[in-house]
N, C-alpha and C positions, 0 to 999 in steps of 0.2 A: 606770148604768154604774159599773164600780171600776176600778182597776188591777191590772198583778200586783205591784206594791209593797205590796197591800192595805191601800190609803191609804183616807178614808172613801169614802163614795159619791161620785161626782163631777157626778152630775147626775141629779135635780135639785141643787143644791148647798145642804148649810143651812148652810154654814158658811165661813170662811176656810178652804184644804188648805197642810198644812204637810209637809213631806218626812218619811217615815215617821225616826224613829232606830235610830240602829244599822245601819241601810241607807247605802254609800257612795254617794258623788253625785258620778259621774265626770263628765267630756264627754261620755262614750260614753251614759251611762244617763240624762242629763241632758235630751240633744239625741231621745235616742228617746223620752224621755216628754214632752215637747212637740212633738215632732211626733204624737204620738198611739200610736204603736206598741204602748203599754203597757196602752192600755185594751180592758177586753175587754165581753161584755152579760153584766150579772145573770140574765137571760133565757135559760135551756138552749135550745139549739137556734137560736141569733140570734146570726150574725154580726158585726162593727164593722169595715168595710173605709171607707178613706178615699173621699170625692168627687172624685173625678178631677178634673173643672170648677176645683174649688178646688183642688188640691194641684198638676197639670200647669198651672200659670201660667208663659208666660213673665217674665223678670226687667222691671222697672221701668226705663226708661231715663232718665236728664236729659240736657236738650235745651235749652241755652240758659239761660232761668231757667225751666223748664216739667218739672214731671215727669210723665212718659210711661208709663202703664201700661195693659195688656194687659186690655179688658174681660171680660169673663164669656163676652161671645156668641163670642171666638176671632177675630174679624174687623176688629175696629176696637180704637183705644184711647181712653181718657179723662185730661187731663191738671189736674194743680192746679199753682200756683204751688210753686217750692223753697223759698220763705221756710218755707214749712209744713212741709221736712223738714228744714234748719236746724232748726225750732222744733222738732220731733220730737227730733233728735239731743241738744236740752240737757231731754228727759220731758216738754215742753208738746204736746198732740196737740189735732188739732182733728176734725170732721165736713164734712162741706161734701156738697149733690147735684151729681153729673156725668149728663151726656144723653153717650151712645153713638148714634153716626149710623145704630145699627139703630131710634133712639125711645127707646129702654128708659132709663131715669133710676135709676140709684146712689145710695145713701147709702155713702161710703168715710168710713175713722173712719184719720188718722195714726196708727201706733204707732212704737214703737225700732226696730223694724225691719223693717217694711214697712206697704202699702196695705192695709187689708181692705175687701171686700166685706161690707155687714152688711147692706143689705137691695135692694130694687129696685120701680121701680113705683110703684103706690099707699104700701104697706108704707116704702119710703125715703122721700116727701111727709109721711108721717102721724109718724113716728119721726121726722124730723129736726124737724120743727114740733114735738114735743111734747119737744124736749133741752132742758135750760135753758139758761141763760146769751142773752146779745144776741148778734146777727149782727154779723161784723166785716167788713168792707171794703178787700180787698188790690188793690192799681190795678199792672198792670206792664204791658209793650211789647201782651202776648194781651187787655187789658181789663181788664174790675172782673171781681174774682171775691171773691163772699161765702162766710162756712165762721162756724163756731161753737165756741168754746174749749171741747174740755171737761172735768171735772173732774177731781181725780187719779183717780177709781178708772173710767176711760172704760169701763169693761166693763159696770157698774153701772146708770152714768146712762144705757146704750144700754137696756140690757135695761129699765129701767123705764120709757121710754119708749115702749118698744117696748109691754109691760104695757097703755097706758094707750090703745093705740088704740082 
């Protein structure tokens, strides 16, 4: 994949991506290139249109000290502690698995500004066991809920994780 900024490749990625220069970096061109808009397929004749499932997400709610977010299957939600999005809001993110009352088990990763989906199933069991760092132990009114700090570059140590299943 590239962009039309024809910034390097973007994935596979070999490298850090820096904003092309000489190119302005409005709100406007800022907010379409991460939301994806901008990338298009190397591949003639191939497509790049968003995932509905992940992009039509309803918003995240807080509910007391519980945040409330809208699982994958549309039906139900899974919630973590807010201390984790406190923690979020001062660049500390964490991992932790959520169970959705259809069975299906989440691996969700904090970031700045929202919940991600990063894997599910087998796939979140096998990734979150293989992140580094120790399990930590948040106790409030909903029970213990354990999650996993993780490192500044969260994208990295998910993906290498992921790598080692």
């Amino acid at each position: 994949m590239t962009t039309e900024l024809q910034m390097p490749q973007l994935w596979p990625s070999g490298a850090a991506l820096q904003w092309p220069g000489g190119q302005p970096c409005t709100e406007e061109s800022f907010l379409r290139f991460a939301d994806g808009k901008m990338i298009r397929s190397t591949v003639e004749h191939l497509e790049l249109h968003p995932w509905r499932p992940a992009v039509d997400v309803a918003q995240s709610m807080l509910v007391e000290d519980q945040v409330k977010v809208p699982a994958m299957c549309r039906k139900h939600v899974v919630s973590y502690p807010a201390a984790l999005l406190r923690e979020a809001m001062r660049g500390r993110f964490y991992a932790f698995l959520r169970e959705c009352e259809c069975g299906v088990t989440y691996l969700i990763q904090t970031d700045s500004d929202r919940s991600r989906f990063r894997a599910h199933d087998t796939a979140a069991l096998e990734i979150y066991a293989n992140l580094p760092g120790e399990e930590r132990l948040i106790q409030n009114h909903a029970g213990n809920f354990v999650c996993k700090r993780l490192p500044a570059d969260a994208d990295a140590a998910i993906a290498l994780a992921a790598s080692r299943r």
